[in-house]
C-alpha positions as CSV (number, residue, x, y, z in Angstrom):
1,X,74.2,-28.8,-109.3
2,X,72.9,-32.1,-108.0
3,X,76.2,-32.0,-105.6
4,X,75.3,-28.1,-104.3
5,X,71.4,-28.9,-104.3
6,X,72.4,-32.2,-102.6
7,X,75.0,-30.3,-100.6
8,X,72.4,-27.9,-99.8
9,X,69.9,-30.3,-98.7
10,X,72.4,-32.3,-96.6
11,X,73.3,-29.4,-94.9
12,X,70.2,-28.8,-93.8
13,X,69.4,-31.9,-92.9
14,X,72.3,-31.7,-90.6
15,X,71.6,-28.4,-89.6
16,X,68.4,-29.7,-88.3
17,X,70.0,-32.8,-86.5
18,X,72.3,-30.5,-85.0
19,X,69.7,-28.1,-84.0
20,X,67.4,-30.9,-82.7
21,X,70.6,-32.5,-81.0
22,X,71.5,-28.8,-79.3
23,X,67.9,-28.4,-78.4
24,X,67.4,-31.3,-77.1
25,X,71.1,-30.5,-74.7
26,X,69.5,-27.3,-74.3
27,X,66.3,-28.9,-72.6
28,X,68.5,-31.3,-70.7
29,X,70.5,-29.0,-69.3
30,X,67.6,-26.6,-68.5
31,X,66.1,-29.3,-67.0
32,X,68.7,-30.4,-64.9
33,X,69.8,-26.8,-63.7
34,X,67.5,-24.4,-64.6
35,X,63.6,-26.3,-64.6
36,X,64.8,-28.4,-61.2
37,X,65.8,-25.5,-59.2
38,X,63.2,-23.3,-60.4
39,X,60.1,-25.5,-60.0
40,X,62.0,-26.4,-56.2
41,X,61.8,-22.5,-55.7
42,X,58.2,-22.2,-57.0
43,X,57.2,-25.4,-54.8
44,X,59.0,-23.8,-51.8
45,X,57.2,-20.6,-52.6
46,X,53.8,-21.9,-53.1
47,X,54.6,-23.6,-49.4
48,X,55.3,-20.4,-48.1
49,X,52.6,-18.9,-49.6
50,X,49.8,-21.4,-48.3
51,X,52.1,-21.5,-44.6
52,X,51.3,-17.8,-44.4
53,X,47.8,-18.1,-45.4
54,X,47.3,-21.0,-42.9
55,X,48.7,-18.5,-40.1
56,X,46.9,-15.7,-41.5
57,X,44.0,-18.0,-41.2
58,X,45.0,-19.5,-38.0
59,X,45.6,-15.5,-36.7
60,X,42.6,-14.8,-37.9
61,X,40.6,-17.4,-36.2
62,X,42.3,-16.4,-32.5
63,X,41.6,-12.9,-33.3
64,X,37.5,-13.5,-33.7
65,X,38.0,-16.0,-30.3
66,X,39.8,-13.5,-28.4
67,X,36.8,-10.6,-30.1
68,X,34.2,-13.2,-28.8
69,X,35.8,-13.5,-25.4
70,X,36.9,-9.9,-24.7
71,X,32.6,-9.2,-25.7
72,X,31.6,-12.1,-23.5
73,X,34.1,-10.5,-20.7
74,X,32.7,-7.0,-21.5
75,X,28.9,-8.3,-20.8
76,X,30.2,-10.2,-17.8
77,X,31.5,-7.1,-16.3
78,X,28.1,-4.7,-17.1
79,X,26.6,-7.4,-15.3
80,X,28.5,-7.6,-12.5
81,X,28.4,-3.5,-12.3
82,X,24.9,-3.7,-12.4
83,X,24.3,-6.1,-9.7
84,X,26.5,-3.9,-8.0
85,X,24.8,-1.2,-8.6
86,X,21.6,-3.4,-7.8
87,X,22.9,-4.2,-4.8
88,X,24.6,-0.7,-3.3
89,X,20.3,0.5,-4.1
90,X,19.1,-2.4,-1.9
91,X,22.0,-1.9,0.8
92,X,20.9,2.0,0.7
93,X,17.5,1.7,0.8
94,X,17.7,-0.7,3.6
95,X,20.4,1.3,5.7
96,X,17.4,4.6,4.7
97,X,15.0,2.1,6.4
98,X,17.0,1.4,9.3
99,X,17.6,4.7,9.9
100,X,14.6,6.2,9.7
101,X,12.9,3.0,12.4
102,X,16.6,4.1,14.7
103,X,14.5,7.6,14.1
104,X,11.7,6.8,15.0
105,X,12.6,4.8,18.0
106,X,14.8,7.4,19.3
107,X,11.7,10.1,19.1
108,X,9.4,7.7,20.7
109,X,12.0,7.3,23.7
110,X,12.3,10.9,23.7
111,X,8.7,11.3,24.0
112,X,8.1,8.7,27.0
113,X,10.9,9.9,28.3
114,X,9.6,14.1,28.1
115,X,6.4,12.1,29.2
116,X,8.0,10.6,32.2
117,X,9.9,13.6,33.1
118,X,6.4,16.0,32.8
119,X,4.6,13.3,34.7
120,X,7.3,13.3,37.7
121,X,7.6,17.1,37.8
122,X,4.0,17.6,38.0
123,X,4.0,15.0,40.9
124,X,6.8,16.8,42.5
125,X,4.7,20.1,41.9
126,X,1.5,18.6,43.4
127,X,3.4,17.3,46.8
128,X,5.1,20.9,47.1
129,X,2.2,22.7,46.6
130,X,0.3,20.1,48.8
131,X,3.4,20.4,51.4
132,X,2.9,24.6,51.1
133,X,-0.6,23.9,51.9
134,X,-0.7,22.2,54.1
135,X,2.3,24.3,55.9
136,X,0.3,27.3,55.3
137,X,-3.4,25.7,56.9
138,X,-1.2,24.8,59.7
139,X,-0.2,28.2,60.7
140,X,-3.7,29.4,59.7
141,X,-5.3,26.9,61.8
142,X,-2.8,27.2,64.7
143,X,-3.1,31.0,64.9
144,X,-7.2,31.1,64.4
145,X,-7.4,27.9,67.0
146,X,-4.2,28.3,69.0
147,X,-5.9,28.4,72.1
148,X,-8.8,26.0,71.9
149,X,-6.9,23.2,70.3
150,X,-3.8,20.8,71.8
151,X,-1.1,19.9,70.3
152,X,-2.7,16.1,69.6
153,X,-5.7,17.2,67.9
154,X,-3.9,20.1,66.0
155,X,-1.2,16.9,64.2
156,X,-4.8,14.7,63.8
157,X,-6.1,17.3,61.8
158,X,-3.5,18.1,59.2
159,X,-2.8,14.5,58.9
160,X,-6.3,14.5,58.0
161,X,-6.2,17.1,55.7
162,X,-3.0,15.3,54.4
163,X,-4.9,12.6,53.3
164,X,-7.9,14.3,52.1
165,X,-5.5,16.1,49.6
166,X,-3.9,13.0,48.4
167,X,-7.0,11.2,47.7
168,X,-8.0,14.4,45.5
């Protein structure tokens, strides 16, 4: 019995060396083949991983600068349209102004002119009604007088009268 307990307990012992030996190779070649490779994947992963977040980051960044420029650009623009628009009031309410003074200086030559023209038509009125007059007192005057007056004093009087008329 001692040789089977002893056989017994030297197998195990073995079987435990030989377990510890093949585990031990196990790990080894894990290591060398399967742990190496893997944790060069996981490292190569975990730099992907952080690369993309960097450019997600990096993406991210550009897209709020470009957000904060297109704004920027957007209130750049209402405020050029509105001085524009500020602008295009002034221009019109300055061209309304010039155009109403053109207007007025138009109808103020129009009314010196009418003025002008009323005053030399009534002038031109006066010397042919002062002409018809004094055609008219001359063939009066010649027909009452024709016989007591010569020709000398008849042209003396109406130039005379001629006068008289255009001092009135």
């Amino acid at each position: 019995m001692v040789v089977g307990a002893g056989g017994v307990g030297d197998l195990e012992i073995g079987t435990i060396i030989f377990s510890l030996l093949s585990f031990a190779l196990l790990l080894l070649l894990l290591k060398r083949f399967a742990w190496g490779p893997l944790m060069n994947k996981m490292e190569e992963r975990e730099n992907y991983i952080a690369n993309e977040l960097d450019v997600a980051e990096k993406n991210r960044l550009e897209a709020e600068k470009a957000s904060k420029e297109a704004n920027e650009k957007l209130m750049q623009t209402r405020q050029e349209a509105q001085s524009i628009i500020e602008e295009a009031r002034k221009a019109g309410a300055k061209q309304e102004e010039t155009i109403i003074e053109a207007a007025r200086k138009a109808a103020n030559d129009i009314k010196q002119q009418a003025q002008a023209d009323i005053k030399q038509e009534k002038e031109q009125a006066i010397q042919a009604l002062q002409d018809q007059v004094a055609s008219l007192s001359v063939q009066i005057a010649t027909k009452v007088i024709e016989k007591e007056i010569n020709t000398e004093d008849q042209e003396r009087l109406i130039s005379d009268y001629m006068k008289q008329l255009g001092e009135e």
